[in-house]
N, C-alpha and C positions, 0 to 999 in steps of 0.2 A: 188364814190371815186376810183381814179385809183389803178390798182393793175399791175403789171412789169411781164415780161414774164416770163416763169417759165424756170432754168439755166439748161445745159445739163450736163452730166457725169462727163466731163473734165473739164468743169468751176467750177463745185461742188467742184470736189479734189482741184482744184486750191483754190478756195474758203475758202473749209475747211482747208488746213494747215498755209494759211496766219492767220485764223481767228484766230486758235490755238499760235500760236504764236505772235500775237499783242496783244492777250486780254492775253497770257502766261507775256507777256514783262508790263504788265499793272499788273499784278496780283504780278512782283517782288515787282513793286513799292508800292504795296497795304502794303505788309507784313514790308517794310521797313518804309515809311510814316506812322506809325499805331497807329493810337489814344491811343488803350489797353496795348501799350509794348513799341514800342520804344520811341517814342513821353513822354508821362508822365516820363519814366526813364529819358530823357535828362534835361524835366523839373524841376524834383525834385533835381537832379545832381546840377543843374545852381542854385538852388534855388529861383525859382521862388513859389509863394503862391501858396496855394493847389486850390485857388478858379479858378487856371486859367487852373489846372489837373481836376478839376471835370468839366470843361467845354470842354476837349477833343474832350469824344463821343460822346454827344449830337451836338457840333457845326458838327462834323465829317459826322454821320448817318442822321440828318434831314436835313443838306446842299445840302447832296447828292439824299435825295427823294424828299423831301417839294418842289423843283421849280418845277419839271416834268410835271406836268398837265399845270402850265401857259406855257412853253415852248413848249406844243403840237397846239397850234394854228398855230406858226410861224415853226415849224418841220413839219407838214401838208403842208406848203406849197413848201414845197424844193423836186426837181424829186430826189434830191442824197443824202442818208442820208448818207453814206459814207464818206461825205466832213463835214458832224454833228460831225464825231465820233473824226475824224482828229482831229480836231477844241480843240475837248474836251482832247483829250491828249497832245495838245500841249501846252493848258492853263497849263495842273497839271504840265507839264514838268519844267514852268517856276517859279510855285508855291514852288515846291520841291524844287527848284535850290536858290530861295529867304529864304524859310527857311534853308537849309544847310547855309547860309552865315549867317544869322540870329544866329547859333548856334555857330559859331565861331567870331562875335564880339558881341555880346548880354548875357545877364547875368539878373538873378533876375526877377523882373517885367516889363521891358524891352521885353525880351525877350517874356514872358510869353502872353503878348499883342501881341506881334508879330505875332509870331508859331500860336494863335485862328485867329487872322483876316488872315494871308494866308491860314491858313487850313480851313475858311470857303470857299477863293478863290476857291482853291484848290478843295474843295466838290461842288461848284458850277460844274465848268469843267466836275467832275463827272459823275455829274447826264446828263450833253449830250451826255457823251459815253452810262450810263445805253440806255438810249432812242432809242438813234441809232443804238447799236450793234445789239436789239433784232429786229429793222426792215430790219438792213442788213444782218444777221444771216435766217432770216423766208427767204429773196428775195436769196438766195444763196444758203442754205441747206434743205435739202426737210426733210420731217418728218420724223423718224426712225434713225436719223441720227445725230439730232442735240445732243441730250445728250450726245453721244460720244464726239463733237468737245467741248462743254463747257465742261467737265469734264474734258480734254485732257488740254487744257487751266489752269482750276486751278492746276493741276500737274505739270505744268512748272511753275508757279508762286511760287508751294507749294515747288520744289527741288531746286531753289534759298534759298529760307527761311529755308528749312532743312540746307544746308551747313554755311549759313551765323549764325544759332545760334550754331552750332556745333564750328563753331574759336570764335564767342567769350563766349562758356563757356571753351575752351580750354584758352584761356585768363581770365578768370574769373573775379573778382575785378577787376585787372587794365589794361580795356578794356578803352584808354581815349579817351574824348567825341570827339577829332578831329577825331578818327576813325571811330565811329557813323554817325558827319558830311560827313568825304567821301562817308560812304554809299547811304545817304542821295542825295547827288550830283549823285550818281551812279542807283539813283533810277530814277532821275531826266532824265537820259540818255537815261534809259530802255524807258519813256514815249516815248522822242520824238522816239526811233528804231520804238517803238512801231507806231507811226503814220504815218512814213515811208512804215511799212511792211504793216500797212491797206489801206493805199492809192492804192494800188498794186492790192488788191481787184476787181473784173471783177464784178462791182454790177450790176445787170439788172435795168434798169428806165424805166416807161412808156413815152409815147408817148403823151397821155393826158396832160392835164393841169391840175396840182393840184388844189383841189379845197376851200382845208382847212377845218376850222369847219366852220358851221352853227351859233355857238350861243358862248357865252364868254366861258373859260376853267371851271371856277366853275360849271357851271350851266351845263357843260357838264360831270361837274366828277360826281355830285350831280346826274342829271340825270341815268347815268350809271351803280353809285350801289342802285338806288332804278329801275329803270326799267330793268332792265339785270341783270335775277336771278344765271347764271351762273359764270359772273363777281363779283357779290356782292357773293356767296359764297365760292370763291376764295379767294377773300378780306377778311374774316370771318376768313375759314381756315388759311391761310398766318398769320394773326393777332396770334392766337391761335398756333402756332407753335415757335412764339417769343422763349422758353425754348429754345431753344440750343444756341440760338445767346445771352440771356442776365443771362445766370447760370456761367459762367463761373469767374465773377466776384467772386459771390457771392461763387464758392468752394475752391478760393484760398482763402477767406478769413476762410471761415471755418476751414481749412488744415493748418490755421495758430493760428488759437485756440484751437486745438488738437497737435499743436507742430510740424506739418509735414509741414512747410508752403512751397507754391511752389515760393518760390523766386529765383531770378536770367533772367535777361534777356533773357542768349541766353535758358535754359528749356523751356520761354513761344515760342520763335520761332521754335522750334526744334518739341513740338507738335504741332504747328499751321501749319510747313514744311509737316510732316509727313502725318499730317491727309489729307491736300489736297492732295499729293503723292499719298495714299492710296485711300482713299475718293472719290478723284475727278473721277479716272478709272473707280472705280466699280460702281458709282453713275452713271456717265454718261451712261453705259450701261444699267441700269435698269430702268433710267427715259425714253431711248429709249420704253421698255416693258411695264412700265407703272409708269407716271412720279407721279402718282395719290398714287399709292402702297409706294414709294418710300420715299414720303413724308410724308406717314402715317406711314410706317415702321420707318423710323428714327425719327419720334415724339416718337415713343413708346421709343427706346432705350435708348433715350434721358432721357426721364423722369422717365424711371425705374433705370438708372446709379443714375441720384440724389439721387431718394430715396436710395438707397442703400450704397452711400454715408453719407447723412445723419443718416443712423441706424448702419453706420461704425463708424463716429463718436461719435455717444452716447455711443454704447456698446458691438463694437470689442477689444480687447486687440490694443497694442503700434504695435506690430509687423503684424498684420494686417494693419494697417492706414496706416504703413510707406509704403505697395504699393498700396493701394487702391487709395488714390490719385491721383499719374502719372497716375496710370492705368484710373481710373474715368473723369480726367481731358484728357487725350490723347482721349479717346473712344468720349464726351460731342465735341470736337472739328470735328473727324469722323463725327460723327452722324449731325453736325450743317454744314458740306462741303457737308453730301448728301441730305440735307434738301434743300439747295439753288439749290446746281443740278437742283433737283427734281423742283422745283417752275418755275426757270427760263426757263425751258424746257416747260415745261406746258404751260406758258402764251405766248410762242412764239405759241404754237402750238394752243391754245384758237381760233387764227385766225388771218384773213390774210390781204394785204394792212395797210391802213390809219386806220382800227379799230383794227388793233395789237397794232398801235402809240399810241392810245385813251386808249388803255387797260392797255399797261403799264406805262405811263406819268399818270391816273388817282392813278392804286392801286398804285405805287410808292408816290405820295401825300399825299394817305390816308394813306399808311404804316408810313409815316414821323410823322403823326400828331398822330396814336397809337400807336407809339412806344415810344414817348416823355409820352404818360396818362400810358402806363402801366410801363412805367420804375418809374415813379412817385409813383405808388401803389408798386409795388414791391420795391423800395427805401423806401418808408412809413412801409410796411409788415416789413421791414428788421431792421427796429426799433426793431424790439421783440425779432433780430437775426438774422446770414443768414441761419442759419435751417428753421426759417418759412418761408423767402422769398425762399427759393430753393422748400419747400411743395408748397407754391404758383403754383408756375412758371413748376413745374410737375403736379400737377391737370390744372392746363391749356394746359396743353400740352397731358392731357389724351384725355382732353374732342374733343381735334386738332385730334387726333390720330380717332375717331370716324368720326366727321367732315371732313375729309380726305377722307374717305373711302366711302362717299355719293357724291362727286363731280364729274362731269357727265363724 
């Protein structure tokens, strides 16, 4: 498999602030396009049935992993991945642009159809930036280096989303939905800058002829996490750290069965802004040190905030809960910004060439497919409560926190 020459000082910095600032400019779009917050609130606004909000995140998160493994046969064969990534920001560009108009002449169930098949669109495109960025990211920036640039990235993404939920909880209620939609359009814009500033990118290419894979994509995912014990215990770990990505749900609803509920839009953007602001800086330096600690340390925080949470709400007083909450819910979104730091650093750094491509198109697949079984258990667990799916989903995230700390 070819592997591209390795970039010198000044292609590096070249390198790393476009990188920062296209995946920054991708990352405005993330927070605005967003299954968890704005998305559902326009839907429910419109009145559309709940059946087409509970299909959000799931169409959102498996659109975006589930293809990646079949897409590594024909990504293997391309010398420039660069032109991959383009490609994929300029699909979500037009996705965005489709649903902002969707949100201004669509209503009800209409709509509600709409917003899932462009937003599966939309997750498709996705998943060819995931694939490419992490092979143009390894061809560009050399090790020690990268968690700064992806952390750097979520903090431009994350101080968009701070200011944008700051005007509208300063508008509170009557925040109306055409102003959402211009967001929406404005998200759509960020993409294409976005593809713009990456194209600019100085990617090294080999000289070789690609050679692709050897054998079909399944048989090559299959392969990889039962022969490749490094891979498959990353995959393990990754799985096992789910807690920060899928509690979050379940403590607004709790906070709203103790009275303290975190409702209102621009609150959820404002800790989603912050945490990556905060999060993304210091994560990306430490997944630099050791992207392995980073991600074992934020499972722990992660899972000790729920609990805590949850024994806030049985049998703290009123005037406790009213800040344990924000507080709980801001920290849960922290700790889940330095989790992915941490991860995505790692599997860039796992290794090099065509089996960086292999490594993240497979666990990206496999993640799609356990992230649908365990949101299923923990939606089944959460029958009895979201106290017992939050105990869940922190003893899974204990047992991650261990798991973490054995991976090579």
């Amino acid at each position: 498999m070819s592997t591209p020459p390795t970039p010198g000082p000044a292609d590096e910095k070249h390198a790393a602030r476009r990188f920062i600032w296209s995946n920054g400019l991708q990352g405005v779009g993330d927070q605005i396009v967003a299954a968890k917050t704005v998305l559902p609130w326009l839907l429910q606004a419109a009145g559309a049935p709940g059946f087409f909000i509970a299909l959000l995140v799931p169409v959102r998160e498996s659109g975006s992993m589930l293809p990646q493994a079949a897409f590594t046969p024909w990504v293997t064969t391309q010398r420039s991945r660069k032109r991959i990534w383009v490609l994929g920001s300029l699909g979500q560009a037009v996705a965005a642009a489709l649903i902002g108009l969707a949100v201004l002449v669509l209503g009800g169930t209409a709509l509600g159809f709409t917003v899932i098949v462009l937003l599966a669109v939309l997750s498709v495109f996705r998943s060819l930036c995931s694939i490419a960025s992490k092979d143009v990211q390894g061809r560009t920036i050399a090790k020690g280096r990268r968690g700064v640039v992806t952390g750097r990235a979520a903090a431009v993404g994350g101080v968009f989303a701070l200011a944008v939920g700051l005007l509208l909880e300063f508008l509170g209620t009557g925040a109306p939905t055409w102003l959402l939609a211009v967001l929406i359009f404005a998200s759509a814009g960020a993409w294409a800058v976005a593809a713009a500033v990456f194209a600019t990118i100085h990617e090294p290419v080999s000289g070789q002829e690609p050679q692709g894979l050897q054998q079909g994509w399944w048989a090559d995912t299959v392969g990889l996490f039962t022969g490749d014990r490094a891979f498959r215990q990353f995959v393990i770990v990754r799985s096992l750290l789910l807690v920060t990505a899928l509690s979050t749900a379940f403590v607004v609803t709790l906070s709203q069965e103790v009275g303290y509920g975190l409702t209102g839009l621009g609150v959820f953007l404002i800790a989603s802004g912050l945490a990556a602001v905060l999060g993304g800086r210091i994560s990306g330096v430490w997944s630099d040190i050791s992207a392995r600690t980073t991600m074992s340390q934020g499972a722990l925080v992660g899972s000790l905030v729920i609990i805590a949470l949850v024994a806030s709400a049985h049998w703290a007083p009123d005037v406790v809960n009213a800040w344990a909450f924000p507080i709980g819910f801001f920290l849960l979104n922290l700790t889940h910004t330095a989790v992915r730091v941490a991860r995505k650093t790692y599997i860039v750094d796992m290794a090099e060439g065509d089996q960086r491509t292999r490594y993240v198109g497979a666990a990206n697949t496999l993640m799609g497919v356990i992230l649908l079984l365990v949101g299923a258990v923990s939606g089944g667990i959460a029958m009895l409560g979201p106290s017992a799916a939050l105990l869940f989903l922190a003893a899974t995230g204990l047992v991650g926190v261990v798991a973490a700390r054995r991976l090579p």
